[in-house]
N, C-alpha and C positions, 0 to 999 in steps of 0.2 A: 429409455426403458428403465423400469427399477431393478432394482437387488432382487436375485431371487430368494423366496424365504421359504421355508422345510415347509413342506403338502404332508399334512398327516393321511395314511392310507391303512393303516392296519400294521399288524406283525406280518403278513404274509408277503410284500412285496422287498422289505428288508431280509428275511427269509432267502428269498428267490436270490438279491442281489449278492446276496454272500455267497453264493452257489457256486461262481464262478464265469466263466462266458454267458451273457445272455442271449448271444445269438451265435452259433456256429456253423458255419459252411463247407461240406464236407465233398469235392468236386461237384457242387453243384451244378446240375445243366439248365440254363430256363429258357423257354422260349412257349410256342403256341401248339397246343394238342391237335392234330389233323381234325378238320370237320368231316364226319363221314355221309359217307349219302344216304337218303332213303330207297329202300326197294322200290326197282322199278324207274326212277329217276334218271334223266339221259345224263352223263358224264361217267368219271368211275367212278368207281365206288367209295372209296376214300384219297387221300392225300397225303404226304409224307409232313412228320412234325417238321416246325418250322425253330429250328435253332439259331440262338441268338448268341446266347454268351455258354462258354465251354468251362467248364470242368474246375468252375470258382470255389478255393478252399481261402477262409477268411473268417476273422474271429468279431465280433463287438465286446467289450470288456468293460464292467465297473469302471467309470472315473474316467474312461478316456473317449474322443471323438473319433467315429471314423469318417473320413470324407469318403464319395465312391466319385469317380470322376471319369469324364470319357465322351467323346462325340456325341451330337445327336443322332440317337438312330442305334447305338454301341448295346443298347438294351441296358442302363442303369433303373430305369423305374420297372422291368420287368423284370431282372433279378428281385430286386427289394422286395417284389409283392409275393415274388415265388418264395424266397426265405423267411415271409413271416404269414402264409400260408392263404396269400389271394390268389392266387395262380399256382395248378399242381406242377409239378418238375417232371424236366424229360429225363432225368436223371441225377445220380445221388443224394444226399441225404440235406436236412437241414436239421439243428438241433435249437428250442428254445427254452434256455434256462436249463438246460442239460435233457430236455424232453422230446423224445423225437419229434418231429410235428407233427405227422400223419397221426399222432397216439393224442393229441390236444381238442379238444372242441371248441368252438369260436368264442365260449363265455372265458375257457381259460386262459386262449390265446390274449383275450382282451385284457388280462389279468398281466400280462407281461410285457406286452407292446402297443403302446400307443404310434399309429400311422395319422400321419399327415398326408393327405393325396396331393398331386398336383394343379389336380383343378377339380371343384367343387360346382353343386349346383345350387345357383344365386338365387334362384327365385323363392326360395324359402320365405315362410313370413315369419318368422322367428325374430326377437330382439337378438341380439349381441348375443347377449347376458345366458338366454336361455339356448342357445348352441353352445357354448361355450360347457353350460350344467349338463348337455349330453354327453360329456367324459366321464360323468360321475354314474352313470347306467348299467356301465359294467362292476364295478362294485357293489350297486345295491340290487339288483334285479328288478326284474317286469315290477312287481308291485311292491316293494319296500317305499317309507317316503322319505323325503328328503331330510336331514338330520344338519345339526350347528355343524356342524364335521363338513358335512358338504359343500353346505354356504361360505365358509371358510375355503374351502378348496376354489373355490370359482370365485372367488372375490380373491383372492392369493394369484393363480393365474391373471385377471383381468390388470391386476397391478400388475403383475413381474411383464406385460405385454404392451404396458400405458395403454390402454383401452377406457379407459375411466369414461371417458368424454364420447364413447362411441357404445358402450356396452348396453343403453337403452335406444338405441336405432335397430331399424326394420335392417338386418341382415342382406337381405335383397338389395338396397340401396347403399351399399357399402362398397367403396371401389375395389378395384382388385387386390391392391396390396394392402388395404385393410380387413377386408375376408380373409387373408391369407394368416393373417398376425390373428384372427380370432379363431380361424381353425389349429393354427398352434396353441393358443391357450387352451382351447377346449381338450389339445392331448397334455397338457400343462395338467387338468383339471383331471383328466385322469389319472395321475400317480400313478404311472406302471415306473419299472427300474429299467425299462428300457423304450426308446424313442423311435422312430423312423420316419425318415422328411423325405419326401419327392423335391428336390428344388426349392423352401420352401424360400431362396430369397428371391424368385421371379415376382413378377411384379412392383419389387423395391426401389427404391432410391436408391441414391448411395448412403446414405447416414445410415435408412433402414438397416440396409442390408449388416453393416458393422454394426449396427445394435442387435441385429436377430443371431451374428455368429457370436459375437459377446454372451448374449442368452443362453447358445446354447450350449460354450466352453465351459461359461460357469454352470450349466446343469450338471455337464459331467463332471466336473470339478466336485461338484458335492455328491457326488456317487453314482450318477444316470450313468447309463452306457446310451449313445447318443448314434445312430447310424444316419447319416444326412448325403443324398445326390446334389452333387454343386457341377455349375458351368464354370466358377471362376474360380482358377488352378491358384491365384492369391489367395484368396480364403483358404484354401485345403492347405498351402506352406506354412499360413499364419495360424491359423488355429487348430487342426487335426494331430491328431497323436497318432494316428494309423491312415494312412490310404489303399485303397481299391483304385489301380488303374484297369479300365477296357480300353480293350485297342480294337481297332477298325475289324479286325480279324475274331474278334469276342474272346480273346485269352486274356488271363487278368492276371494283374500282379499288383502281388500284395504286400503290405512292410511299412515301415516309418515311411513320412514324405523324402528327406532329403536321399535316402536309396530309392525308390521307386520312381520318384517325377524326375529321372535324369535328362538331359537334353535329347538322348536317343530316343528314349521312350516318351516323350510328350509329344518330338515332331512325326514318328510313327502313330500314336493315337488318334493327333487332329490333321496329320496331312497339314502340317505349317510350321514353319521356322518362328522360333521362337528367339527374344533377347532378354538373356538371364543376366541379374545383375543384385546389388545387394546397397542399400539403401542404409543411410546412420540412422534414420530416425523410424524408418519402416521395418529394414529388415530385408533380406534376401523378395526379388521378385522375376517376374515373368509378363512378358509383353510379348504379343502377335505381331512380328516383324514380316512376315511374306505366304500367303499362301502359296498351298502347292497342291500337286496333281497328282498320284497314286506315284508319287516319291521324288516328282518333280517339279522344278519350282515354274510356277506360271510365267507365261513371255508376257 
């Protein structure tokens, strides 16, 4: 991948960034709203919410990375969506850009956070090139047209992504882990000052995936506040300036890596024995030495 080079987006997103947290978590609850029944309809009437993760307080900041880390199943993609306002909360508060949420409308929201999902739908017939220019939609509305500003933005993304070579193929026809590197550009393409990734190194290689956490240190590095869900607790040592751990239990803790990912608390998250160790040329790591069983190790 290339160097990433400055996305011109307006005064308003430098604005935003100087504000202070672009995302704040304020005990937040997330999980799924009871489905209620209709009149008349045999079962009861409604269902009790379905909580996931309890009572998450957590910042995303100019300039630095947060990892969010945690079992499958721990609710890391259902937080994310509840604090940047795709799913309502079962309780407390989220703030973007110092604005409450609930007080945001979806144009504004898009003005501050670009989401990457975790899985996309492929059958698009769209080139590369031209998903990639629907991050520039929230900046200009429904009927504005496209400006050198623009083209410049999506051709800036399609390099900082190495896409060059892909950006005029049928979208549909694109593997997974290269739909994946063009849905990140396309939030590339949006300039918001703040990020948010579902996993976004599934589908990668190994190279990939150290090229997309490179990408995305140095976004924050030049100012983004960067909020990324990872499965791989190396990436989150090596590149994250903040972690979010879930545990099996949905409580979360929050702080630098080397306080938070301690050996207690990683082999209670994934239910496995861990071997920590630190590398000359890598750096401190972490390797899955033994699963175990609701705190015991398997026979």
């Amino acid at each position: 991948m290339n160097p990433i080079k400055a996305f011109s987006a307006g005064e308003s997103p430098g604005q935003i960034a100087a504000a202070g947290a672009l995302l704040e978590a304020l005990a937040i609850e997330s999980g799924y709203k009871a489905q209620r029944g209709l009149p008349g309809a045999s079962g009861p009437a409604d269902v009790r919410d379905k909580l996931i993760v309890q009572a998450a307080s957590f910042r995303a900041l100019p300039g630095r990375l947060l990892a969010i880390l945690g079992a499958n199943g721990c609710g890391k993609t259902t937080l994310l969506k509840t604090c940047i306002g795709l799913l309502p909360p079962l309780g407390g508060r989220a703030l973007l850009a110092g604005h409450d949420l609930a007080s945001l409308s979806p144009r504004k929201r898009a003005r501050i956070v670009a989401w990457v999902p975790q899985q996309s739908e492929s059958a698009w017939s769209f080139t590369a090139r031209e998903v990639v220019s629907q991050g520039r939609y929230a900046l200009l509305g429904p009927f504005s047209p496209f400006r050198s500003e623009d083209a410049d933005a999506v051709d800036n993304a399609i390099e900082a992504l190495d896409l060059r070579g892909l950006a005029e193929q049928s979208f549909s026809r694109l593997s997974g882990g290269e739909a994946r590197r063009v849905l990140i550009a396309r939030a590339l393409a949006q300039d918001t000052p703040l990020m948010a990734l579902d996993e976004p190194a599934a589908h990668l290689d190994p190279g990939r995936q150290m090229e997309l956490m490179d990408t995305l240190a140095a976004l924050a590095k030049a100012g983004k506040a960067v909020a990324v869900s990872l499965h791989d607790v190396n990436s989150a040592r090596r590149y994250a300036d903040d972690v979010l751990l879930i545990d099996r239990q949905g409580r979360c803790y929050f702080g630098p890596p080397e306080s938070v990912l301690s050996p207690e608390r990683l082999e209670d998250a994934y239910d496995t024995e861990f071997l920590h160790g630190d590398h000359a040329g890598y750096g401190r790591y972490v390797l899955p030495l033994a699963r175990k069983k609701k705190g015991k190790p398997l026979s």
